[in-house]
C-alpha positions in Angstrom: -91.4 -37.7 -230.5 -91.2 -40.0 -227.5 -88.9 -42.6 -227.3 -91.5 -45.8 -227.6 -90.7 -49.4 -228.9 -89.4 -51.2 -230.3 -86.5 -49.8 -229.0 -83.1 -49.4 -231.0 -79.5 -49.1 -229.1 -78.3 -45.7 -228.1 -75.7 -45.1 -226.6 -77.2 -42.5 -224.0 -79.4 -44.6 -222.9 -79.9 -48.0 -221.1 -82.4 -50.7 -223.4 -82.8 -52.4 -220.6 -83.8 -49.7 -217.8 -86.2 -48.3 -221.3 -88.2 -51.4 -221.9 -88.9 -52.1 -218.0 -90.1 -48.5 -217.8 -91.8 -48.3 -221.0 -94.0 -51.3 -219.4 -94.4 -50.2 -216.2 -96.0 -46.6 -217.4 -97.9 -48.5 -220.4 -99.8 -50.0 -217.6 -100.0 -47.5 -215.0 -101.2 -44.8 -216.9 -100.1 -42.0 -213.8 -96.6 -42.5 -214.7 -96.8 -41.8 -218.3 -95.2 -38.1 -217.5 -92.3 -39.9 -216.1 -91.6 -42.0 -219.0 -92.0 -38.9 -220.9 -90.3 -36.6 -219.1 -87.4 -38.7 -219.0 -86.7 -39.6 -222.7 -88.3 -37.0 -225.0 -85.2 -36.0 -227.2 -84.5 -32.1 -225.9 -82.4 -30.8 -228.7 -81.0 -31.8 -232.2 -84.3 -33.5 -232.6 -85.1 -34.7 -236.1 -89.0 -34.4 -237.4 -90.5 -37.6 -239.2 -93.8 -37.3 -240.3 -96.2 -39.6 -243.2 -98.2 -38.0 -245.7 -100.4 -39.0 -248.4 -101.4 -36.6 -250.4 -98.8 -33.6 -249.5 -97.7 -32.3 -253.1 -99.1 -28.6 -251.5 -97.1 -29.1 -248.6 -94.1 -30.4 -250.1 -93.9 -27.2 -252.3 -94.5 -25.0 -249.3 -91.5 -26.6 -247.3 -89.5 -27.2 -249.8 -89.7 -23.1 -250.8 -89.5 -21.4 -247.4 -87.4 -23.9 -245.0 -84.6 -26.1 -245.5 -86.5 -29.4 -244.4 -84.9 -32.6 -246.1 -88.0 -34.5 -248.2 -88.5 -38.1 -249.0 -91.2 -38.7 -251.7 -91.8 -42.7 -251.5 -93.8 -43.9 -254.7 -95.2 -47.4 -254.7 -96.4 -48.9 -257.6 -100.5 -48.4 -258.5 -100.9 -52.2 -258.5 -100.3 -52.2 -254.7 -101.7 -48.9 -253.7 -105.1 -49.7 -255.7 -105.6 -53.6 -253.8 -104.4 -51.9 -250.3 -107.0 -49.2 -250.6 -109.6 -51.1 -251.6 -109.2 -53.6 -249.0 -109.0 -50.5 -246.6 -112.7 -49.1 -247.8 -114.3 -52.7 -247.9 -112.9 -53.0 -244.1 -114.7 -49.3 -244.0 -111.0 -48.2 -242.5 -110.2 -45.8 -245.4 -112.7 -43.1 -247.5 -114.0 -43.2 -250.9 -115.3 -39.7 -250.7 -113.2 -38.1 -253.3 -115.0 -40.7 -256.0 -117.6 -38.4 -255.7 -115.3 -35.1 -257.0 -112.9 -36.9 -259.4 -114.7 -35.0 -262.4 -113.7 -31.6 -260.2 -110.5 -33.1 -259.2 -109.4 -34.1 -262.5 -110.0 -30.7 -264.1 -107.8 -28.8 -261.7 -105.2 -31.7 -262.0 -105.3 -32.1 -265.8 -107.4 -30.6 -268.4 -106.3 -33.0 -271.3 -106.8 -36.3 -268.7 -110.1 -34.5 -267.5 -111.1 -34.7 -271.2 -110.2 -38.0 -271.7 -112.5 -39.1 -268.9 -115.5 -36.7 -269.4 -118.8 -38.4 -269.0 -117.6 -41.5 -268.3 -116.4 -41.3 -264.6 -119.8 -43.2 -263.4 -119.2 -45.9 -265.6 -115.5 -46.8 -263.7 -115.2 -49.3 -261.5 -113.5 -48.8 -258.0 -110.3 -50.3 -259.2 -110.4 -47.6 -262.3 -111.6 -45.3 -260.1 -108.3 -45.4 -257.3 -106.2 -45.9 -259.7 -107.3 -42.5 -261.4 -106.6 -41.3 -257.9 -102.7 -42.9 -257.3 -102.5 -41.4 -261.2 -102.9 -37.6 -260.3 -101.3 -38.3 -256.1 -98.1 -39.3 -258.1 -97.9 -37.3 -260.4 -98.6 -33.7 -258.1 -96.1 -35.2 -255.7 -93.2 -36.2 -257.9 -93.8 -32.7 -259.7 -93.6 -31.0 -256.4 -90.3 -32.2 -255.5 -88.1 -32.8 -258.9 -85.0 -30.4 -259.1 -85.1 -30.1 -255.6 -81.6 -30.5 -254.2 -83.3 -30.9 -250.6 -85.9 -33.7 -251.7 -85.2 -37.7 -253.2 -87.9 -40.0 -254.9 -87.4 -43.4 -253.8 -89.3 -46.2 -255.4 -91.0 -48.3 -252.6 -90.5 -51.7 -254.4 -86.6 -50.6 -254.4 -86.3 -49.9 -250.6 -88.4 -53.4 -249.8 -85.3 -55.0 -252.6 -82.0 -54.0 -250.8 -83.6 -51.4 -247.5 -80.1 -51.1 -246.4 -78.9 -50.0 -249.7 -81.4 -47.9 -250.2 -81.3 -46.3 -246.5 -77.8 -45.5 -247.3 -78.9 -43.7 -250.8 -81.0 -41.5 -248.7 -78.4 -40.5 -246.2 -75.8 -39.6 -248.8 -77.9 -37.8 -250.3 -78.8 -35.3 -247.3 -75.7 -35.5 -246.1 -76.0 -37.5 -243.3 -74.0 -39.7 -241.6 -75.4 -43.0 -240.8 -74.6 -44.1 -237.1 -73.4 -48.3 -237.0 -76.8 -48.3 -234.7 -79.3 -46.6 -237.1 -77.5 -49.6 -239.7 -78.1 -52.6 -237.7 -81.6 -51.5 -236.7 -82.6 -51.2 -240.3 -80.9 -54.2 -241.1 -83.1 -56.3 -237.9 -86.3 -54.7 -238.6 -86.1 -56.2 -242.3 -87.0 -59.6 -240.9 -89.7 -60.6 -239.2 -87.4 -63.3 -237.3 -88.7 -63.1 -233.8 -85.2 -63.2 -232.3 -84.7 -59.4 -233.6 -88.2 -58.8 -232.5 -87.2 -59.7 -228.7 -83.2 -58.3 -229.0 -85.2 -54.8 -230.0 -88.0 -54.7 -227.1 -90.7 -55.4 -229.4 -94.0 -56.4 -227.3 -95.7 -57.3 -230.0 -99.6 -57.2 -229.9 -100.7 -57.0 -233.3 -98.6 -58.0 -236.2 -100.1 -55.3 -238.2 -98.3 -52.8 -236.9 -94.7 -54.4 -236.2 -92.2 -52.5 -237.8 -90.3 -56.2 -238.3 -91.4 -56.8 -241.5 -90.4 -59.3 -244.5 -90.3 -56.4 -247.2 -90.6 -58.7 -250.5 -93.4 -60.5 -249.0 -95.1 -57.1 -248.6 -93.8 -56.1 -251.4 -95.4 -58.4 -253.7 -98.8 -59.1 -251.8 -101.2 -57.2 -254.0 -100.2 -60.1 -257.2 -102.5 -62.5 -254.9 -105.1 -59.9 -254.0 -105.7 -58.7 -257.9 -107.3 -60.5 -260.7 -105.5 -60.0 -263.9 -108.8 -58.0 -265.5 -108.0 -55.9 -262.7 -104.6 -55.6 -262.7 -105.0 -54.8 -266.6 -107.7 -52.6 -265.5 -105.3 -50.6 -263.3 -102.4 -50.6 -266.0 -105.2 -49.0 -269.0 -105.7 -46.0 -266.5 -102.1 -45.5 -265.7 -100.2 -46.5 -268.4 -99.9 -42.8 -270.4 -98.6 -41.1 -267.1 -95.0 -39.6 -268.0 -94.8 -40.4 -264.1 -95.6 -43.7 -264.0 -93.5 -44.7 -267.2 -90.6 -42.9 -264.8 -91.1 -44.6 -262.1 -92.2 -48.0 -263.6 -88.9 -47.8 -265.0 -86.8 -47.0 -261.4 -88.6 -49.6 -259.8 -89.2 -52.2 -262.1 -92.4 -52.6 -262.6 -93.5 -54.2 -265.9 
């Protein structure tokens, strides 16, 4: 929760003072209390946290506290050619191939039948896209009716983000600071100007936050064959989930 770049305007705070600071202590690793102790938010703070495979979670939130949920659901296509990138760079795990028979039949007895004996003879691409199947659909089950979640459709936000931010502040009943707008707005683009206006040092273009959304957005066409693509589409197709939110985000 500290204050870190790339830096958006505040008005409590000077950008200036923040970025020669934020330097200083990213260098001189002694002074990183300071930096900390001087712009850690104290109170009102709001809690942003990722998670992949929270449907359990969600539930448990969503029950006993009044925490505001966004389910982001992007389209198998991408997910699959992402993660299998990931494992053949050995970043991300492919231990739950090794359960899907187990995981399947807690998930869903009729899709567990479907697949029976024949799990060994997927391919990786069948096999993660069995995966996105049952992480979608125990995460959009976990949230629907709930006036204190919102499904977005990832391919939607990368569309119109501003739009879409909007959406999800109306619907929590937030208001949506001019600042918060034009920071959403500059970190759309990876134009280097709004890199620089921002404090961005960038070191690794990876993990910029400035980002060309439809260019992400429509990487995995170049990454998948069309077999696999098709391959993909065969596992997924039936899902009630993915027909939804195929539908939202206009996917096929």
């Amino acid at each position: 929760m500290l204050d870190k770049a790339p830096f958006f305007k505040k008005d409590h705070s000077s950008l200036l003072m923040r970025q020669k600071l934020w330097v200083f202590c990213r260098a001189v690793k002694p002074f990183g209390a300071l930096y900390e102790a001087l712009y850690t938010p104290k109170y009102g703070t709001a809690l942003a946290f990722k998670e992949i495979n929270g449907d359990r979670l969600m539930r448990d939130l969503l029950k006993e506290t009044s925490i505001k949920i966004l389910y982001i659901v992007r389209s198998p296509w991408a997910v699959v050619a992402s993660t299998m990138r990931g494992q053949a760079e050995r970043l991300m795990p492919t231990g739950r191939f090794a359960v899907l028979d187990s995981l399947l039949e807690k998930h869903d007895e009729n899709l567990a039948n479907q697949y029976a004996g024949k799990i060994e003879s997927l391919n990786d691409f069948q096999k993660n896209a069995l995966l996105w199947r049952m992480d979608a659909e125990k995460g959009v089950n976990a949230i629907d009716g709930n006036p204190n979640a919102m499904l977005m459709i990832y391919e939607n936000l990368c569309r119109t983000p501003l739009e879409q931010s909007k959406e999800v502040f109306a619907h929590f009943g937030i208001d949506m600071h001019p600042n918060t707008e034009d920071f959403i707005s500059a970190s759309s683009s990876s134009e280097g100007s709004a890199r620089r206006e921002h404090g961005e040092a960038v070191v690794n273009d990876y993990f910029s936050v400035f980002r060309d959304p439809m260019q992400s957005m429509n990487k995995w066409r170049t990454q998948l064959t069309e077999q696999e693509q098709a391959e993909i589409t065969e596992v997924v197709g039936d899902s009630e989930v993915f027909q939804r939110c195929a539908s939202l985000g206009r996917w096929v």
